[in-house]
C-alpha positions in Angstrom: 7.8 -21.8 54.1 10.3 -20.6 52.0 10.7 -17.3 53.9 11.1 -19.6 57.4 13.9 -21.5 55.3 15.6 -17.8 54.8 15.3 -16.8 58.3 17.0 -20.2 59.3 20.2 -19.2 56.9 20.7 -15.7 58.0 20.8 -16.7 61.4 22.9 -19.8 61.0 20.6 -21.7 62.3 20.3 -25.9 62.2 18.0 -26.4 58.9 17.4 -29.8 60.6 14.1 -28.7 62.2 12.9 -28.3 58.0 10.3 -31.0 56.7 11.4 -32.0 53.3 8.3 -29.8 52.2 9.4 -26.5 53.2 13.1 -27.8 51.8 11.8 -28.2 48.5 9.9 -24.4 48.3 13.1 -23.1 48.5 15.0 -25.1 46.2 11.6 -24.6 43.9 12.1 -20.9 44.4 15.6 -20.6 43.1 15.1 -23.8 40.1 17.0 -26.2 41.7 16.5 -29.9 41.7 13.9 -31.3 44.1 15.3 -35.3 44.1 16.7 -36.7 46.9 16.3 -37.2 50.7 15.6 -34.0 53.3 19.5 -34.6 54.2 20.4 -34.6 50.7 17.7 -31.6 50.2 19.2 -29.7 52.9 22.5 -29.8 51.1 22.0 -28.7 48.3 20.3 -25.5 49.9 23.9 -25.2 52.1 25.3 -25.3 48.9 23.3 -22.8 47.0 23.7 -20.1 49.8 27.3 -20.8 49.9 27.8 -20.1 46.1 25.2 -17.8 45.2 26.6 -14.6 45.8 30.6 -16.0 45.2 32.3 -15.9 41.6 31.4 -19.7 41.1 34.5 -19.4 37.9 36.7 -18.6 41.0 36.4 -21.7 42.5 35.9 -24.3 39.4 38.5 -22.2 36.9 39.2 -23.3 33.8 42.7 -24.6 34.9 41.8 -27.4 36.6 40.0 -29.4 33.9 42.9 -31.2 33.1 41.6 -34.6 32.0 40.3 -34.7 28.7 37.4 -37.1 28.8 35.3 -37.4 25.8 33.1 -39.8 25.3 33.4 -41.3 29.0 32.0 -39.2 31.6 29.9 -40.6 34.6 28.3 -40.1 37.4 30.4 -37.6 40.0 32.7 -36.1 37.5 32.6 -32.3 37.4 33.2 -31.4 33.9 33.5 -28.8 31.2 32.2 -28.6 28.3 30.9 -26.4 24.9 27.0 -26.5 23.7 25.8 -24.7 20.2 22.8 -22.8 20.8 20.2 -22.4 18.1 16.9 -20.5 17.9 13.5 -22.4 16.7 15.6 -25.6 16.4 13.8 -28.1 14.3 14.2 -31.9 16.0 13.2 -33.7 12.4 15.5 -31.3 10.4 18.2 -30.9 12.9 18.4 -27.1 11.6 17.6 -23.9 13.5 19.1 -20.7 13.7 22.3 -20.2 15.8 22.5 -18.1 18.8 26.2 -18.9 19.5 28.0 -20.9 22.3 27.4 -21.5 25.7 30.4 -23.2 28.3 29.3 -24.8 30.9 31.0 -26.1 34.3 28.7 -28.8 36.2 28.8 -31.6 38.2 27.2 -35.1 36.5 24.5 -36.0 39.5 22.5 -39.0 37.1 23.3 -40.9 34.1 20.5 -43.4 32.5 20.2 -44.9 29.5 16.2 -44.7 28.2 14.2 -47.3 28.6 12.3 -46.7 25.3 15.7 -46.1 22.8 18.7 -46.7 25.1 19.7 -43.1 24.7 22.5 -41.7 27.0 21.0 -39.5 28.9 23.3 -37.2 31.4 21.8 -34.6 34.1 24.4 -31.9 35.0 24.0 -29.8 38.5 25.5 -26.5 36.7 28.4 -24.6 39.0 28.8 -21.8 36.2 28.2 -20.9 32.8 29.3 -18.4 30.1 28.2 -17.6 26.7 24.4 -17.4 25.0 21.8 -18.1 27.7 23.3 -18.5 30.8 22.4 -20.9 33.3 21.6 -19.8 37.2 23.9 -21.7 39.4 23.1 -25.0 40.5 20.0 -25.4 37.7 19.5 -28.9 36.1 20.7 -29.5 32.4 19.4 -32.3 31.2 21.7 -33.3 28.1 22.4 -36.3 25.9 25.6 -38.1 25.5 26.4 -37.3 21.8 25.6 -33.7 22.4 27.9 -33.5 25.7 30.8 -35.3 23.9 30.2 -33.7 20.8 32.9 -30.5 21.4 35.2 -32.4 23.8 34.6 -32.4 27.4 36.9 -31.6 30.4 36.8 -33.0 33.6 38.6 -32.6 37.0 40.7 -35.0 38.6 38.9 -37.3 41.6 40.2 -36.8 45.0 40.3 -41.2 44.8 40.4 -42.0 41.4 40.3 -45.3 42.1 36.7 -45.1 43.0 36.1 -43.3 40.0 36.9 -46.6 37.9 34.4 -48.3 40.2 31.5 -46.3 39.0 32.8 -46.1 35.7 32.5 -50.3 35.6 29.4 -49.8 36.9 28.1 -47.2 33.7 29.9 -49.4 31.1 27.5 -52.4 32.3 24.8 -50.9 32.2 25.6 -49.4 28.7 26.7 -53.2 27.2 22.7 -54.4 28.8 21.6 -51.5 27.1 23.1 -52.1 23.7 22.1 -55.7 23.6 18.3 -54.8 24.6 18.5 -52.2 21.0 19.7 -54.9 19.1 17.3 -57.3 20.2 14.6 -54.9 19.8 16.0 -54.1 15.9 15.9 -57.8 15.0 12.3 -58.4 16.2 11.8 -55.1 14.5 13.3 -56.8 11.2 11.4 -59.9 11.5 8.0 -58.1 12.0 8.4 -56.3 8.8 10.1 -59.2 6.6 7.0 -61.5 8.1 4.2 -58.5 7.3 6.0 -58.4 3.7 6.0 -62.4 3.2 2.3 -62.5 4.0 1.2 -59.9 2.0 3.0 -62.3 -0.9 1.2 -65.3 0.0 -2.0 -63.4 0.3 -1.2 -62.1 -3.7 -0.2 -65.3 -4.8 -3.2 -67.2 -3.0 -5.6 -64.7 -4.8 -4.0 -65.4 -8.5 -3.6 -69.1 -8.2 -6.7 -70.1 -6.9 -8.0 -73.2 -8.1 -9.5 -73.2 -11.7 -11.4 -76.2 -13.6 -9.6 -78.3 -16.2 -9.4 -76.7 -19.4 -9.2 -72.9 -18.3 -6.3 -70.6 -17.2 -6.5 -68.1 -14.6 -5.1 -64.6 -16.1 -6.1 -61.4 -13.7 -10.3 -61.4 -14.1 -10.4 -63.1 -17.4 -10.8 -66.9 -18.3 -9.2 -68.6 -21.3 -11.1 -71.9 -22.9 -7.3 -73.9 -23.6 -9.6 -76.7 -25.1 -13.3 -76.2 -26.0 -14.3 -79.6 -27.6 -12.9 -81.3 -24.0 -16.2 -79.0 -22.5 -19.3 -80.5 -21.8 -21.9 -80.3 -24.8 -25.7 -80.5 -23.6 -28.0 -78.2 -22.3 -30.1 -79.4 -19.9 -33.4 -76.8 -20.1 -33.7 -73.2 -19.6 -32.0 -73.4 -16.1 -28.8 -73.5 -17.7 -29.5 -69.9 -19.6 -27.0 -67.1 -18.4 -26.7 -63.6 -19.0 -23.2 -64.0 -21.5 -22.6 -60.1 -20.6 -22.4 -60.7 -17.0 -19.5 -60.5 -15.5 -18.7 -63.0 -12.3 -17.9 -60.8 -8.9 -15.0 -62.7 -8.0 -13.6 -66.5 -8.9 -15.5 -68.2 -6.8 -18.3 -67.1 -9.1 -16.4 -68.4 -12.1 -16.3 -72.3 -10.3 -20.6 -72.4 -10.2 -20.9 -71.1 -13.7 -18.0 -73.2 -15.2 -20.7 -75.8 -16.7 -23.3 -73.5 -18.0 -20.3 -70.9 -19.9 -19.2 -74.4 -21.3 -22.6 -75.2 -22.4 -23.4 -72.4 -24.1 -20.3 -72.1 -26.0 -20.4 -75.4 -27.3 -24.1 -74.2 -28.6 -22.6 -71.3 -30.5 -20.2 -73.5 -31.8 -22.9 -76.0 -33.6 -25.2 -73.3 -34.3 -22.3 -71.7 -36.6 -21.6 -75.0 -37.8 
């Protein structure tokens, strides 16, 4: 397939008669992007001969980026712009070690913002690059917006620049619905955590103050006898006998043997008596 699309090109032939299969194994080939429509498809691989071979600097110099637009680039512009290279760069750390810089010339095909973080996300068709790592011509770069605005960025001027503020209405919609989706993400965030904290205090406070009987105070896993002549003072037979070094399991425990502990202290008390 991709040999057939080669033939076609040598001999200046229609590419029409391609299927959008045998279109893509040449753009596969040489790294190019594989989105889009058989027209669009077809294009790109008009394009890619075209250039290939040419001084791609020659016809996108440095001259024409004129228009210095930081931090408002979109869709269509063909800009220029400075990356840092690092080897072994660490994400979490944001640390690596640097390789040097890289310019690159390239037109802006897609913009999105994620779905999951609202990150600006920009893809860039490259025309040319120069510097560490260079880039084949017409190979994707997929690169966020911080990191494309982050060493100023260049762009040419629009044949109608008036449909260049059309799109650019467009992107700074999208961008306010994105914003207002993160912040209403952070604030259920917020309440999810201030409402796990709360009931973690309620849970605490339910397990300290739980109910005890008249006379006795609740400190930790002990019980304190405020009053013992208000206890009861009987014993009613052996089935009130307890183990005095056993110690209840949890407070519930303490409610069933509230009597008997009474009981028996109140014993101890005559018996010294």
């Amino acid at each position: 397939m991709f040999n057939k699309v080669i033939k076609l090109l040598r001999e200046r032939n229609d590419l029409q008669e391609l299927n959008l299969v045998e279109c893509k194994a040449y753009l596969r080939r040489h790294g190019l992007r594989l989105s889009g429509t058989k027209a669009e498809c077809i294009e790109r691989i008009k394009e890619h001969w075209r250039i290939k071979d040419r001084n791609c600097e020659a016809l996108h110099p440095r001259s024409s980026f004129t228009i210095d637009c930081t931090g408002d680039v979109c869709k269509g512009d063909v800009v220029l712009f400075n990356q840092k290279l690092y080897k072994n760069f660490d994400k979490m750390t944001r640390r690596g070690s640097p390789l040097g810089r890289r310019t690159v010339v390239g037109r802006i095909v897609n913009e999105n913002y994620g779905a999951a973080k609202q990150q600006h996300t920009f893809t860039v068709e490259v025309l040319w690059s120069k510097g560490a790592k260079k880039l084949p011509t017409l190979s994707s770069l997929l690169v966020k917006g911080r990191n494309l605005y982050k060493l100023r960025t260049f762009r040419q001027r629009w044949n109608n620049e008036k449909e260049r503020l059309n799109v650019l209405a467009e992107k700074h919609k999208r961008g306010a619905t994105a914003r207002s989706l993160r912040a209403i993400r952070k604030t259920k965030a917020d309440k999810k955590t201030n409402k796990s904290c709360t009931n973690i205090g309620k849970k605490r406070q339910k397990l300290f103050d739980h109910a005890a009987p008249a006379g006795t105070k609740m400190t930790g896993n002990n019980v304190q006898m405020n009053n013992v002549n208000e206890l009861p003072n009987p014993l009613r037979g052996s089935q009130n006998s307890i183990n005095l070094h056993q110690r209840p399991s949890s407070f519930q425990a303490l409610n069933s043997k509230q009597k008997e502990i009474s009981e028996v202290l109140n014993l101890i008390w005559n018996i010294e008596i």
